[in-house]
MDAnalysis code that builds the backbone (N, CA, C; Angstrom):
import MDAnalysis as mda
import numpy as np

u = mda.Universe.empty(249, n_residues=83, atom_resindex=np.repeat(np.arange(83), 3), trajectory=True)
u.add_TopologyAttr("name", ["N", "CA", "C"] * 83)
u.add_TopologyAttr("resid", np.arange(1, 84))
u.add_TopologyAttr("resname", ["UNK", "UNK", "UNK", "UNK", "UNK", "UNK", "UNK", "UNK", "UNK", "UNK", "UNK", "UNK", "UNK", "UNK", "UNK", "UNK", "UNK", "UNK", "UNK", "UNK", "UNK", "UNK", "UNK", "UNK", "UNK", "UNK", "UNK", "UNK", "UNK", "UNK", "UNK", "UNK", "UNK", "UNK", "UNK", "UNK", "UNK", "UNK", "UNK", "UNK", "UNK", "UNK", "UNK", "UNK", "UNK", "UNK", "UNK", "UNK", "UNK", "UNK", "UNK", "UNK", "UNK", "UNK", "UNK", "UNK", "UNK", "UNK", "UNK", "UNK", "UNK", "UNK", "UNK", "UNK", "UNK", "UNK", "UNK", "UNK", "UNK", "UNK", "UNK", "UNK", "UNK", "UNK", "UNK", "UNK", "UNK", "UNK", "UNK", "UNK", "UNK", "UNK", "UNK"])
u.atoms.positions = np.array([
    [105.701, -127.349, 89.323],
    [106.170, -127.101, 90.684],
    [107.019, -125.846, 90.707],
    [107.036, -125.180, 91.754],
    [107.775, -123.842, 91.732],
    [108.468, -123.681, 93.341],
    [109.403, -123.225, 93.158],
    [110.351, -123.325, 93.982],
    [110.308, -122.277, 95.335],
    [109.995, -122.855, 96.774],
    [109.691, -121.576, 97.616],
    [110.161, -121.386, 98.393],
    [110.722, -120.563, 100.016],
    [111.534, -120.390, 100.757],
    [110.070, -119.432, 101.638],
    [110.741, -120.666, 103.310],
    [109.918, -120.596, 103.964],
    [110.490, -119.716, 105.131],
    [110.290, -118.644, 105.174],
    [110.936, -117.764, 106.347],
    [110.108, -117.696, 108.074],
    [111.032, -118.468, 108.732],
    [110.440, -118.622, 110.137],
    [110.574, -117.832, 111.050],
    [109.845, -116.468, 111.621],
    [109.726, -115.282, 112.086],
    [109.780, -115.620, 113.696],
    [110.804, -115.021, 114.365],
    [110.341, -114.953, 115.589],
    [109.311, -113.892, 116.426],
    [109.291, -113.662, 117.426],
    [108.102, -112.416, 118.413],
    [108.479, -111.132, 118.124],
    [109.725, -110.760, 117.432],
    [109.918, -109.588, 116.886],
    [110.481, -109.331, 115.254],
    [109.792, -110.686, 114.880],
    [109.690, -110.580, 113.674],
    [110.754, -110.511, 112.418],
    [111.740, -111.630, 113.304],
    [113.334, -111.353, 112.590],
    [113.136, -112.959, 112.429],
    [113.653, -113.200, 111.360],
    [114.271, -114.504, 110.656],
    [114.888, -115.410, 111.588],
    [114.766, -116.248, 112.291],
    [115.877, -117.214, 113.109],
    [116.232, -118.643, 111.720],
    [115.108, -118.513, 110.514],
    [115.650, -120.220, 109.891],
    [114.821, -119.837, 108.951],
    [115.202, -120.900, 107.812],
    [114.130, -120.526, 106.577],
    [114.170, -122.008, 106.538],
    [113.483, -122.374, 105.322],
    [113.452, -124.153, 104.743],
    [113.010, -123.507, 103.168],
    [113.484, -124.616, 102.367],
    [113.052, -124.344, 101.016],
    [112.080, -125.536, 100.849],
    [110.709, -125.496, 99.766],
    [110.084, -126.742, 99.594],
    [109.763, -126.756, 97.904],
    [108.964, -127.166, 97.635],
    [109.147, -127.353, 95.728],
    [106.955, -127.325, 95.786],
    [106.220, -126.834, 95.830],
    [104.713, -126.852, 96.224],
    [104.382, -126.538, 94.513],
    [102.875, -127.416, 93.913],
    [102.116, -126.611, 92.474],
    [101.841, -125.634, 93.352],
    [101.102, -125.171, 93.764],
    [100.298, -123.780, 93.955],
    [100.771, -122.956, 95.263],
    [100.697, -121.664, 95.108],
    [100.855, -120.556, 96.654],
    [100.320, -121.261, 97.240],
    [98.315, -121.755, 97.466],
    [97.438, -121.762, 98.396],
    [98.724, -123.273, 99.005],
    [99.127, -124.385, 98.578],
    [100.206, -125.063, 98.897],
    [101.226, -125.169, 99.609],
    [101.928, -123.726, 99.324],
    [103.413, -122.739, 100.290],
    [102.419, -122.744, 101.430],
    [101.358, -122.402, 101.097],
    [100.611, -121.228, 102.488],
    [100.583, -122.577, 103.419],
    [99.822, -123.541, 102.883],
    [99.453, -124.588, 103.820],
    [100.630, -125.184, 104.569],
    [101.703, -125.821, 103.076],
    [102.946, -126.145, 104.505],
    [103.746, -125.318, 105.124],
    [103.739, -123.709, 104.830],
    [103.844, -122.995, 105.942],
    [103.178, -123.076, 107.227],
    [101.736, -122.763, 107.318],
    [100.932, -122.799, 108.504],
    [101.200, -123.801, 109.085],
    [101.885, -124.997, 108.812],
    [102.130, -126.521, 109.455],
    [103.310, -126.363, 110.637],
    [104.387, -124.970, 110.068],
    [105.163, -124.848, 110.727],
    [105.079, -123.951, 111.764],
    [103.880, -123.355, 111.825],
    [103.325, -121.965, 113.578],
    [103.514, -122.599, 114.485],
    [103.449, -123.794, 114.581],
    [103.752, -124.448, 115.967],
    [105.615, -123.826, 116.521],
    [106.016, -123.683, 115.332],
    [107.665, -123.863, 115.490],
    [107.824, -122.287, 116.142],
    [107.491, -121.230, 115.548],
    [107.509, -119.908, 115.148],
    [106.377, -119.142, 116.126],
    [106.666, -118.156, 115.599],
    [105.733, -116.901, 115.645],
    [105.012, -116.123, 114.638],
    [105.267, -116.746, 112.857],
    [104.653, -116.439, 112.295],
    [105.914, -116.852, 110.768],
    [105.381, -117.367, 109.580],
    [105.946, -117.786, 108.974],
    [105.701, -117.022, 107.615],
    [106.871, -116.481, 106.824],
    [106.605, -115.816, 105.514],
    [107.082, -116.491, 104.318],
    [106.411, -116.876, 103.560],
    [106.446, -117.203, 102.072],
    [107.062, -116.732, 100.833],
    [107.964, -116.699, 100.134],
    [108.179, -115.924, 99.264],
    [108.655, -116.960, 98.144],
    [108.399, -116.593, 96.625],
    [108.963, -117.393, 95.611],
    [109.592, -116.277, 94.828],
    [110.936, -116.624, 94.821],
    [111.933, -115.431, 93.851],
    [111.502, -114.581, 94.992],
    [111.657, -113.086, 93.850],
    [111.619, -111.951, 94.814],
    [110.249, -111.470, 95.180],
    [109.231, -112.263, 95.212],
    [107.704, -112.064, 95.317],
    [107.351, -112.840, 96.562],
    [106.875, -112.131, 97.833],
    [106.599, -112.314, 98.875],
    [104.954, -112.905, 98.918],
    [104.681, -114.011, 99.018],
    [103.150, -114.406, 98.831],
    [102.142, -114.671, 99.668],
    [102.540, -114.822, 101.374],
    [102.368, -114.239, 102.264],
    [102.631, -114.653, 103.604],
    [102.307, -113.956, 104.630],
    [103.193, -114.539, 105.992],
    [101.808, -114.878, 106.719],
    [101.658, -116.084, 107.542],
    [100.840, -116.819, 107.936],
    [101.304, -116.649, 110.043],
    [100.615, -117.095, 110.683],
    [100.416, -117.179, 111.836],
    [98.999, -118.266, 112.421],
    [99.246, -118.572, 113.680],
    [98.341, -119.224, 114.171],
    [97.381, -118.497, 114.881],
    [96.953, -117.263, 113.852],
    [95.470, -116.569, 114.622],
    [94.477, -117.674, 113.748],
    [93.322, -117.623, 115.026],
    [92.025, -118.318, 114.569],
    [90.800, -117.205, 114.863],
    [89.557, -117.560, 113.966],
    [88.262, -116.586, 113.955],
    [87.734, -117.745, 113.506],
    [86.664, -118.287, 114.721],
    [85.684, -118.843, 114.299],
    [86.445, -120.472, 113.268],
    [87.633, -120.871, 113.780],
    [88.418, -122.024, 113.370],
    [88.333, -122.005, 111.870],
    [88.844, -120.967, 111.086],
    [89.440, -120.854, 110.014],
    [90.919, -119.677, 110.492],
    [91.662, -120.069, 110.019],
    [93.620, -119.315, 110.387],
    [93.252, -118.388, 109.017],
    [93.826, -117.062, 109.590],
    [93.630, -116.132, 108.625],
    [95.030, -115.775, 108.015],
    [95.428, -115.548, 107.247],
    [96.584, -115.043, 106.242],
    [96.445, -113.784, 105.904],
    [97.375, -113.522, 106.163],
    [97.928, -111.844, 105.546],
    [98.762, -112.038, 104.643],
    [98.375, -111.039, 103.196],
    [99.080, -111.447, 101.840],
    [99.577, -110.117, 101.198],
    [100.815, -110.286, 101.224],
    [101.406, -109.069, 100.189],
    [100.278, -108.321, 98.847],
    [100.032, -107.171, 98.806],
    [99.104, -106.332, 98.012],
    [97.984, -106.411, 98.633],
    [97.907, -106.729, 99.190],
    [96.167, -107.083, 100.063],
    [95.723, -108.410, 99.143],
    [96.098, -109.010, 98.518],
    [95.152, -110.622, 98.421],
    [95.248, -111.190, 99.056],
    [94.405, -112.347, 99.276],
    [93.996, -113.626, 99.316],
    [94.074, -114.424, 99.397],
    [94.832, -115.524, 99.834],
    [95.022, -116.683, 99.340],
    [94.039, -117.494, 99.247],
    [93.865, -117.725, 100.872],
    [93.232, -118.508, 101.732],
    [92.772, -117.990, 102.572],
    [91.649, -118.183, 103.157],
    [91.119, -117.651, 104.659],
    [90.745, -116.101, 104.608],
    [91.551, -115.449, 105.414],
    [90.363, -113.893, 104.881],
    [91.686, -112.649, 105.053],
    [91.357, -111.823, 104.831],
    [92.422, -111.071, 104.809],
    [92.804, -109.966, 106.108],
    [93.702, -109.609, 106.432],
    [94.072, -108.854, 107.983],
    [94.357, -107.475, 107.368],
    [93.751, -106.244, 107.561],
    [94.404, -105.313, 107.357],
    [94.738, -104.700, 107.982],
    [95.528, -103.912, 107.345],
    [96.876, -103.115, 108.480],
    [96.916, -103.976, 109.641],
    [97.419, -105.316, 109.206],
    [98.183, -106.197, 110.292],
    [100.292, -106.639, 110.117],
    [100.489, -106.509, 109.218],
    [102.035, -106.221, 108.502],
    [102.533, -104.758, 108.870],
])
């Protein structure tokens, strides 16, 4: 298990709350992040000083796409030049 901090973004993209959770895997962070878009405007992930990625409630074709620090992957497909 690895230790993560969930940063909850408002419409201009500033921090109003974080939550910490304990997840095995990123694809994990990512998921109980995305649980929290209802709350937010878009939610960012980070473990230590490694940002793993910030999630939102866009849909294409009912898969939620993720945007991931370096351009990977997690889950779903990737947004560029959307950060």
């Amino acid at each position: 298990m690895s230790d993560y901090r969930l940063y909850l973004l408002d419409q201009k993209m500033k921090i109003f709350q974080f939550r910490e959770v304990a997840c095995n895997t990123d694809a994990d962070a990512v998921s109980e992040a995305y649980g929290m878009t209802t709350e937010c405007h878009a939610v960012e992930i980070w473990t230590g000083p490694r940002m793993v990625a910030r999630v939102n409630q866009t849909f294409l074709h009912g898969a939620f796409l993720v945007a991931v620090s370096e351009g990977r992957s997690i889950t779903g497909k990737i947004l560029p030049n959307t950060i």
